[in-house]
C-alpha positions in Angstrom: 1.2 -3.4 -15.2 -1.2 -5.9 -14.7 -5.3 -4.9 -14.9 -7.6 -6.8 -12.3 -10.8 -7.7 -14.7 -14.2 -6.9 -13.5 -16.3 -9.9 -12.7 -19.5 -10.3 -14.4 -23.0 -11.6 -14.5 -25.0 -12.2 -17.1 -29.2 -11.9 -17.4 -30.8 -13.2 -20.9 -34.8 -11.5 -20.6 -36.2 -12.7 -23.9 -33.5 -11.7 -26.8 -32.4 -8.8 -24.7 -29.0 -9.3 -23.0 -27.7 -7.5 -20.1 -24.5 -7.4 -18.6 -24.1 -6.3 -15.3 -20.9 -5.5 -13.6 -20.3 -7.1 -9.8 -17.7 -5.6 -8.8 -17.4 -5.5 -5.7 -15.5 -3.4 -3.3 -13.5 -4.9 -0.4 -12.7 -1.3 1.6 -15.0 1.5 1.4 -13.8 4.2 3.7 -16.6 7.0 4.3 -16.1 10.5 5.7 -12.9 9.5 7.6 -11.2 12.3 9.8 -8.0 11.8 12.4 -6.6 14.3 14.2 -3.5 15.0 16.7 -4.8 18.0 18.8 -5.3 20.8 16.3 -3.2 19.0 13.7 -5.9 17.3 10.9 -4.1 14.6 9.7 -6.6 13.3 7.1 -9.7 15.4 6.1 -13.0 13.8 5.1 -11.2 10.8 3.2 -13.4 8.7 0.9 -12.3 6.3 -1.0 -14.2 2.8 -2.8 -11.3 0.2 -3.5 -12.1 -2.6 -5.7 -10.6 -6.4 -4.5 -8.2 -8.1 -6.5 -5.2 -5.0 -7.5 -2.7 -3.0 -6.6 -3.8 0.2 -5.1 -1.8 2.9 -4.4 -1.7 5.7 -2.0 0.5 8.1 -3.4 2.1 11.4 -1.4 4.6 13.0 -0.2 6.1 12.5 3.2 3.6 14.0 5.6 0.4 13.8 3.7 -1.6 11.2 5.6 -0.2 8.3 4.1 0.9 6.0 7.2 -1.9 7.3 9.1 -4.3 6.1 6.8 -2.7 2.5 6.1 -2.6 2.3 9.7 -6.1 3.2 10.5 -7.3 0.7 7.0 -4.9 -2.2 9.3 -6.5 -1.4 12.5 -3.8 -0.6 14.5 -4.8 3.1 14.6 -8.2 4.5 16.0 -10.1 7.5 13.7 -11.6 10.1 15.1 -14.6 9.8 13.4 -16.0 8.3 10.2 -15.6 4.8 9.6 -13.7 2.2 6.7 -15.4 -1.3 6.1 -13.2 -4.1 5.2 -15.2 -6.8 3.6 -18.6 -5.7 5.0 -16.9 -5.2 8.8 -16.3 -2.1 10.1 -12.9 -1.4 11.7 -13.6 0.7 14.6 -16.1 -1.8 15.8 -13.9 -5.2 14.8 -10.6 -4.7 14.9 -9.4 -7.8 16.2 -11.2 -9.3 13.2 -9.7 -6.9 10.4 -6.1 -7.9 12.0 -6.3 -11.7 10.8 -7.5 -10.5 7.2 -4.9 -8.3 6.6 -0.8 -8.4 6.7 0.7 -5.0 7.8 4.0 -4.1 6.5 5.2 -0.8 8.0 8.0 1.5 6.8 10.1 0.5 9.6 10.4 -2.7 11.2 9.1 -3.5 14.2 10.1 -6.8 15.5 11.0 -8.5 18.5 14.6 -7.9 17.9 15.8 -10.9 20.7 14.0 -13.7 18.6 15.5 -15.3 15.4 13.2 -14.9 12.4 12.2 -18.4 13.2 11.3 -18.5 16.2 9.6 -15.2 15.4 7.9 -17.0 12.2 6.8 -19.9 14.8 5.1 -17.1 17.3 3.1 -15.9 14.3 2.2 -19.4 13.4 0.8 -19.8 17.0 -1.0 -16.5 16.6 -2.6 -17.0 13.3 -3.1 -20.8 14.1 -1.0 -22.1 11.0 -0.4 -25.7 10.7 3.4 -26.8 11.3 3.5 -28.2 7.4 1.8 -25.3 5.8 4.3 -22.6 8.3 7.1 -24.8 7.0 6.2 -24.4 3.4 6.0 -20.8 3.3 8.7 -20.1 5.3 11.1 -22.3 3.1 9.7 -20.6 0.2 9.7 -17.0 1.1 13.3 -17.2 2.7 14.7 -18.6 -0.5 12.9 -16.3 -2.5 14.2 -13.1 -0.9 17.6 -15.6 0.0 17.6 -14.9 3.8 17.9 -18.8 4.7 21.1 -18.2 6.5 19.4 -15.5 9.1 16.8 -17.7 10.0 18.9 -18.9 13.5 20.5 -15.3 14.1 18.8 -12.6 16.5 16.6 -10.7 14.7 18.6 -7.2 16.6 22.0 -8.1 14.5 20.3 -7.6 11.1 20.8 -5.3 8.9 17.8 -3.2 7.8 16.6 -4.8 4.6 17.4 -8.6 5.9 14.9 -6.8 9.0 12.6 -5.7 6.2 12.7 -8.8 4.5 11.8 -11.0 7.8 9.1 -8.1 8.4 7.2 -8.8 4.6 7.2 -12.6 5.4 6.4 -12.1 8.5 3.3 -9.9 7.6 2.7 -12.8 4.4 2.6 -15.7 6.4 -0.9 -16.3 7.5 -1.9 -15.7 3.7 -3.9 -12.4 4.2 -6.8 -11.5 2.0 -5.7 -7.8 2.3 -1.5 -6.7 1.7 -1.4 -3.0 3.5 2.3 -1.8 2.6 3.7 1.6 4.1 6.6 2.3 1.6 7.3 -1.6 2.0 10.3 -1.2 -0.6 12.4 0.7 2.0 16.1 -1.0 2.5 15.1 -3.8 -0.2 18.2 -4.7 -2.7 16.6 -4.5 -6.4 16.6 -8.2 -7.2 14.4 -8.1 -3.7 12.1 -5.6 -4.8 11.8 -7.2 -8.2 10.4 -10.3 -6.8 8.4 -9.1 -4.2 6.6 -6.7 -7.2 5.8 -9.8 -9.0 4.9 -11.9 -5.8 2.3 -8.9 -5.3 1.1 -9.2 -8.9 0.4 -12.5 -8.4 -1.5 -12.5 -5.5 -4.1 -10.3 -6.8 -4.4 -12.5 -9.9 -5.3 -14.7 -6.6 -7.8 -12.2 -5.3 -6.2 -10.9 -3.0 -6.0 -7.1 -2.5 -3.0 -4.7 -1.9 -2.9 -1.3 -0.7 0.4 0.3 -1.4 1.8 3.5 -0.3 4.6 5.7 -1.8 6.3 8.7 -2.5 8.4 7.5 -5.6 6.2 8.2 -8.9 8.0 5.7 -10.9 6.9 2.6 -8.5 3.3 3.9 -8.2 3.0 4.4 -12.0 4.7 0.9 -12.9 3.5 -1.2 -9.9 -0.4 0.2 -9.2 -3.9 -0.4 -10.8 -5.1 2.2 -9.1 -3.7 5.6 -7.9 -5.3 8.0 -4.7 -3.1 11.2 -4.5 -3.3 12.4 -1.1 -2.0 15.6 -0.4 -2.7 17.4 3.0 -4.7 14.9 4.4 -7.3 15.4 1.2 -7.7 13.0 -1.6 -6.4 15.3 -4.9 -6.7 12.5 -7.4 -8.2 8.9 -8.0 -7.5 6.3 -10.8 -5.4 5.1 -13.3 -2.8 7.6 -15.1 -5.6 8.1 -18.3 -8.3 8.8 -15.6 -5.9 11.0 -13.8 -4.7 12.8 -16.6 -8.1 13.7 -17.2 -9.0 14.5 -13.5 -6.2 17.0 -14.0 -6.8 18.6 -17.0 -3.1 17.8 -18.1 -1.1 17.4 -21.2 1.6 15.6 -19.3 1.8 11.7 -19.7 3.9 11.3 -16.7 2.7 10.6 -13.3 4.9 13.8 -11.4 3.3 16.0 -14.3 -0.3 15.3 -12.9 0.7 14.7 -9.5 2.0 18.5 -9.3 -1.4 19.5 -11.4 -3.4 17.8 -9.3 -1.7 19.6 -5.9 -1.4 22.9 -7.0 2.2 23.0 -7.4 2.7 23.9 -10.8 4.3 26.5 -10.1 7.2 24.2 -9.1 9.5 25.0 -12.5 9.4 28.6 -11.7 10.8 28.3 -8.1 13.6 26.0 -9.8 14.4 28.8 -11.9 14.3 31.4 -9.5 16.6 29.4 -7.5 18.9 28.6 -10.3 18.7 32.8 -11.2 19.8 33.3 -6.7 22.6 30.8 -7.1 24.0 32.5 -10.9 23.7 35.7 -9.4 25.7 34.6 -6.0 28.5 32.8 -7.5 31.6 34.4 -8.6 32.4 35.4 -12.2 
């Protein structure tokens, strides 16, 4: 797993030397509520996430996760609080946050009577992209994730991972300075998902920032710098497995170990066995 490293600067006062770490983060959210009616869908979130790594947002399904990588995208209002990408505030500069950052959702969403081309081509005209540069990218991402021979077919006769594949290039090609991916795996073959992990890996070695979100430990754990546990709508757990294991007060190593520490489900083993005790007591000798 690769480790962003910390830029520095250095100040020599007389023999004295003194290092002084700049990092600096690209999304600071602060106090950061959403609700749907009586239903709080994240609680008070604050979170600090450095530039230049893979950050993940890890929970299970219904914890806050989409609604929070939507909200950090700006395609979802809070209800109060407030996130700053780069020094601008979402609520207040939406527009602005949406030509910094690529969105790729769980789903697809596409306009399902284009071909990726021409679809690839409206982007282009959105974002502004020169013909040679849109070219370029496309050619290299559809080789890369080999969907060359979709690029003339309507976009509604794919299947869902040639979809999720036009959807990540899609979300790539204005070369974002912020990756937001909502269980962006989803529907992906594994020689797909391989590449698309390094391509990721890559681009923060670039600078560039992704925010990751999952419910499968073993991609946060190998894929992620950085780990946020969110669990109800509250943040259980921040930073890499050592800091987490420590967070948790846990003997475990693995990442599910200190996940189910960190929630309060411990207790997890014993329903397992009380369930396998119900189901040897209900089947026939």
């Amino acid at each position: 797993m690769s480790q962003s490293l910390p830029s520095t600067k250095i100040f020599i006062i007389g023999i004295t030397l003194y290092i002084v770490d700049m990092v600096l983060n690209i999304i600071e959210i602060n106090n950061l509520y959403k609700r749907y009616g009586n239903t709080i869908a994240l609680n008070g979130i604050n979170l600090s996430i450095a530039g230049g790594q893979i950050y993940g947002i890890l929970g299970p399904n219904g914890s806050g996760k989409t609604t929070l990588l939507k909200i950090i995208a700006g395609i979802l209002p809070a209800s109060s609080g407030d996130i700053m990408v780069d020094e601008i505030s979402v609520s207040r500069n939406s527009d602005n946050i949406k030509s910094m950052i690529g969105y790729i959702p769980e789903t697809p969403a596409l306009y399902e009577s284009l071909t990726p081309i021409e679809y690839f081509n409206f982007l282009a005209s959105v974002f502004k992209i020169d013909d040679n540069i849109l070219r370029d990218r496309v050619n290299a991402f559809s080789n890369a994730l080999e969907i060359g021979k979709y690029l003339d077919e309507f976009i509604g006769s794919l299947s869902f991972g040639t979809k999720q594949k036009v959807a990540i290039i899609g979300s790539l090609i204005h070369d974002p300075k912020i990756i937001v991916m909502d269980e962006g795996m989803n529907g992906l073959d594994p020689k797909s998902s391989k590449i698309i992990k390094e391509l990721l890996k890559d681009m923060t070695k670039k600078g560039k920032t992704v925010i990751f979100s999952t419910h499968i430990m073993e991609i946060a754990e190998n894929v992620c710098d950085t780990i946020s546990i969110l669990y109800n709508g509250n943040i259980a757990g921040t930073g890499n497995l050592d800091q987490l294991k420590n967070e948790a007060g846990s003997s475990n190593n693995d990442l599910e170990g200190i996940f189910l520490k960190l929630t309060g489900d411990e207790d997890l083993d014993n329903l397992l066995d009380s369930l396998r005790e119900s189901i040897k007591s209900t089947t026939p000798p």
